[in-house]
Backbone as CSV, one residue per row, in Angstrom:
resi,resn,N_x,N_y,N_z,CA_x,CA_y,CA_z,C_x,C_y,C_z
1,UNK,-161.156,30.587,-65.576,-160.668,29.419,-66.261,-161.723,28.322,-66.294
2,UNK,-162.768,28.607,-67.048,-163.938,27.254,-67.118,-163.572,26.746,-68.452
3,UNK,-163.831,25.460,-68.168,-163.739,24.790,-69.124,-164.811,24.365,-70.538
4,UNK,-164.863,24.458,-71.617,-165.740,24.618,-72.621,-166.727,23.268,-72.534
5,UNK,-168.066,23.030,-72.617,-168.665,21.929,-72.567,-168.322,21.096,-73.332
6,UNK,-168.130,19.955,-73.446,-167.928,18.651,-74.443,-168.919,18.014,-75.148
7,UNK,-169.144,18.188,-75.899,-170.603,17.358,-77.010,-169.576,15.765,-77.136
8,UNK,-171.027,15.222,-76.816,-171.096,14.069,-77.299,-171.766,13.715,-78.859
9,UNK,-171.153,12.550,-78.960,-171.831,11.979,-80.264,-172.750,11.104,-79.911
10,UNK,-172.870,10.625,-79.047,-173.917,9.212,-78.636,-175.579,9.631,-79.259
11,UNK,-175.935,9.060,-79.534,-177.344,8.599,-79.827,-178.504,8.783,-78.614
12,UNK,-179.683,9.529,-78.183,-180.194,9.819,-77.039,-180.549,8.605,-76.659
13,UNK,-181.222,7.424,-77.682,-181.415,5.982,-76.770,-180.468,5.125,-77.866
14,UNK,-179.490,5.094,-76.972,-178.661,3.522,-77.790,-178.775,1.965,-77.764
15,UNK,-179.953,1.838,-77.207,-180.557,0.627,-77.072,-181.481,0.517,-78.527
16,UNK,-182.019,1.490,-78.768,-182.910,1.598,-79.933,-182.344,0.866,-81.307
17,UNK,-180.640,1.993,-81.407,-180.188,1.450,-82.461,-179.818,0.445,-82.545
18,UNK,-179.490,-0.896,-81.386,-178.514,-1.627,-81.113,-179.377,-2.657,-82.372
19,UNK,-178.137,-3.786,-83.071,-178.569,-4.313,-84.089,-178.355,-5.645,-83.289
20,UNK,-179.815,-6.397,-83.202,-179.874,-7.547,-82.465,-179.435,-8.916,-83.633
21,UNK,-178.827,-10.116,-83.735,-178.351,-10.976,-84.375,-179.412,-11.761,-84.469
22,UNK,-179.648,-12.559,-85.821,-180.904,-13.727,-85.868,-180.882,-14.420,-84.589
23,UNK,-181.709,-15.318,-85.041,-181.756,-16.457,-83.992,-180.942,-17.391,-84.638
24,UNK,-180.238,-18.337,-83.455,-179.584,-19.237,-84.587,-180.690,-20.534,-84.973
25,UNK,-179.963,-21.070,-86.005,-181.045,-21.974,-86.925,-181.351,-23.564,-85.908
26,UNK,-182.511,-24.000,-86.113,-182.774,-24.845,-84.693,-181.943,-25.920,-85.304
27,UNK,-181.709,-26.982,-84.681,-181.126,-28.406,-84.672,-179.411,-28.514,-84.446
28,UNK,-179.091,-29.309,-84.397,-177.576,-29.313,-83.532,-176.972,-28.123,-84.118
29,UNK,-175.534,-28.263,-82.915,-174.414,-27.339,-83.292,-173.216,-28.179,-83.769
30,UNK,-172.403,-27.730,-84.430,-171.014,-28.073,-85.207,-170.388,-27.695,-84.493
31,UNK,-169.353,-28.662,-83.448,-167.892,-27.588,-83.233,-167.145,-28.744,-82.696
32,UNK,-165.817,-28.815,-82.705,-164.656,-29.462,-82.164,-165.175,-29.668,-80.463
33,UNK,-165.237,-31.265,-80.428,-165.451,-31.892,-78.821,-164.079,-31.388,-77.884
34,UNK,-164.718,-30.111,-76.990,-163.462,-29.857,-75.638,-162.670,-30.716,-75.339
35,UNK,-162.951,-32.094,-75.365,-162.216,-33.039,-74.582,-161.013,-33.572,-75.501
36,UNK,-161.880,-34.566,-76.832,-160.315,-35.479,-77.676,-160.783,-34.432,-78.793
37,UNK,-161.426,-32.917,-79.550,-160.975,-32.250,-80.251,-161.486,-32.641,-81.861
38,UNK,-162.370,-34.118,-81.661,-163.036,-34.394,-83.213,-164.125,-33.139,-83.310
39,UNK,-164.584,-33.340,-84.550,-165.673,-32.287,-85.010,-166.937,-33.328,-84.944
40,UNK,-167.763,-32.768,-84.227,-169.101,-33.473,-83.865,-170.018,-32.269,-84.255
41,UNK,-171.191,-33.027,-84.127,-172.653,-32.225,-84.185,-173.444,-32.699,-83.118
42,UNK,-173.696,-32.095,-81.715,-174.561,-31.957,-81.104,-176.004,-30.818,-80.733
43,UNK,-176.666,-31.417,-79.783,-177.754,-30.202,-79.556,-176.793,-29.116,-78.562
44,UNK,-176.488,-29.317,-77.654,-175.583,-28.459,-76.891,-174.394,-28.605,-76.787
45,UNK,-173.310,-27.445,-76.570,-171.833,-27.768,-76.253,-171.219,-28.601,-75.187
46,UNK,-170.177,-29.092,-75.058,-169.884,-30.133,-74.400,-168.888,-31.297,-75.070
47,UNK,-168.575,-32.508,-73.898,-168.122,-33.353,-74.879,-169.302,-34.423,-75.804
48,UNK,-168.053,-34.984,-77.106,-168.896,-36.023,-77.777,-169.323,-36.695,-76.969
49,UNK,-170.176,-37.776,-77.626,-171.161,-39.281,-77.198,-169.709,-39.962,-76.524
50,UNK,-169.247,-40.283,-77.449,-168.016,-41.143,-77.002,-167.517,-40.933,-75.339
51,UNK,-166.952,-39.410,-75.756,-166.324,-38.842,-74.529,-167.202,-38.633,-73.475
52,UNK,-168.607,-38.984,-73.160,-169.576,-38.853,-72.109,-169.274,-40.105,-71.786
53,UNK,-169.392,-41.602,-72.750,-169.319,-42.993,-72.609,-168.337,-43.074,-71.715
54,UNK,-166.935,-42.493,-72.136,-165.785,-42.961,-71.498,-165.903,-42.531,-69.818
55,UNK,-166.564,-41.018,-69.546,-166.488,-40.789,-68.562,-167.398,-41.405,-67.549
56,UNK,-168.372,-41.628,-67.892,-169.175,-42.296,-67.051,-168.699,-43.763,-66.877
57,UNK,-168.047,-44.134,-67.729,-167.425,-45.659,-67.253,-166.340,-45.560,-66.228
58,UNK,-165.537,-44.355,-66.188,-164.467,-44.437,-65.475,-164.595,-43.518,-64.194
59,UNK,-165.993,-42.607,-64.353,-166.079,-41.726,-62.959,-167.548,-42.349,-62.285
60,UNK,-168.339,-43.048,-62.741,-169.307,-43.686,-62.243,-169.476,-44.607,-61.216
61,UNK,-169.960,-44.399,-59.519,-169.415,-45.076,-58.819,-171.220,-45.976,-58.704
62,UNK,-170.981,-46.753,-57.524,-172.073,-47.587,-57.270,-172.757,-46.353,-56.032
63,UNK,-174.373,-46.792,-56.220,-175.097,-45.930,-55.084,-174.894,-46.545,-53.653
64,UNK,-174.590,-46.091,-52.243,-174.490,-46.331,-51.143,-175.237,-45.887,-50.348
65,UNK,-175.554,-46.848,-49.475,-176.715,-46.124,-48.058,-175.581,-45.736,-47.030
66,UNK,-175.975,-44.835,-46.318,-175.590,-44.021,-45.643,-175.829,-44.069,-44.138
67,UNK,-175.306,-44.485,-43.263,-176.251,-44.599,-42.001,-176.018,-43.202,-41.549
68,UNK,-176.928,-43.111,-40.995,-177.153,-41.545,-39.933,-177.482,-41.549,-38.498
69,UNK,-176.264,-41.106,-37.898,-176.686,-41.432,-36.027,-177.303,-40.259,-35.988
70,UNK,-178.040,-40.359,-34.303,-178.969,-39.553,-33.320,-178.263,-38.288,-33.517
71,UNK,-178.217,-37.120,-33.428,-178.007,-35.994,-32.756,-177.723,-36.193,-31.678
72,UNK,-176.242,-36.227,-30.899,-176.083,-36.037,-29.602,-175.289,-34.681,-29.185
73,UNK,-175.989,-33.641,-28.460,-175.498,-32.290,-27.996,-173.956,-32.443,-27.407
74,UNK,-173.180,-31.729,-28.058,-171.817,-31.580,-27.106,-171.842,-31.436,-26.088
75,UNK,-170.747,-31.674,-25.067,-171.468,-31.160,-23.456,-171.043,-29.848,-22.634
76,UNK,-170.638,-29.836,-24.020,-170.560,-27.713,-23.438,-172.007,-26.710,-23.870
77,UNK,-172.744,-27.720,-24.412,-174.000,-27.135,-24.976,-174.965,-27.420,-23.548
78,UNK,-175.353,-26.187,-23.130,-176.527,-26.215,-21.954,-177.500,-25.882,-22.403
79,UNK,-178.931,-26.372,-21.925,-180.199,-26.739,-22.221,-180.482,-25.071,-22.168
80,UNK,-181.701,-24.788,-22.606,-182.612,-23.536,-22.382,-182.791,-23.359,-21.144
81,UNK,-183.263,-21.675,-20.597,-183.071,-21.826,-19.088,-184.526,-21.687,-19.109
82,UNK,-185.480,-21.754,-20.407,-186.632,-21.384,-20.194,-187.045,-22.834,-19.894
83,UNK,-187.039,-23.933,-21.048,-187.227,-25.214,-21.206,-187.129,-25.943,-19.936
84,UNK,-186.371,-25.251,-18.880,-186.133,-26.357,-17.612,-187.070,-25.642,-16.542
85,UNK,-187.674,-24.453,-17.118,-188.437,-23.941,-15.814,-189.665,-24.569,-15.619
86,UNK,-189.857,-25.275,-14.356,-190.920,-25.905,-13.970,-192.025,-25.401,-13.129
């Protein structure tokens, strides 16, 4: 009871045939802004001008310094047993 071999149809390199798409044409893209949904023309996807304006007005905070204390070891942390050999 063997079973009969199966032919394929595939192509020996199918990379060869594969049909690659132009390039697209340089200068902005056309498409409906993700955010309020107008039709804009930008260089990349994303929201409009507007909708960048709005966000940065309303998620934009002020820059802050930061203080940073010493490193102090927990005191379950014990020293090296090499470091203390005198």
């Amino acid at each position: 009871m063997s079973t009969p071999p199966v032919e394929t149809s595939f192509p020996p390199e199918p990379w060869r045939s594969a049909v690659v798409p132009p390039e697209a044409p340089p200068g902005d893209l056309a498409f409906p802004c993700p955010r309020c949904g107008t039709a804009v023309e930008e260089p990349a996807y994303g929201p409009c001008g507007a909708c960048r304006a709005a966000l940065r007005a309303d998620l934009a905070g002020e820059a802050r310094s930061v203080a940073q204390h010493d490193y102090v070891p927990k005191m379950n942390v014990t020293p090296n047993a090499v470091a203390l050999k005198e």
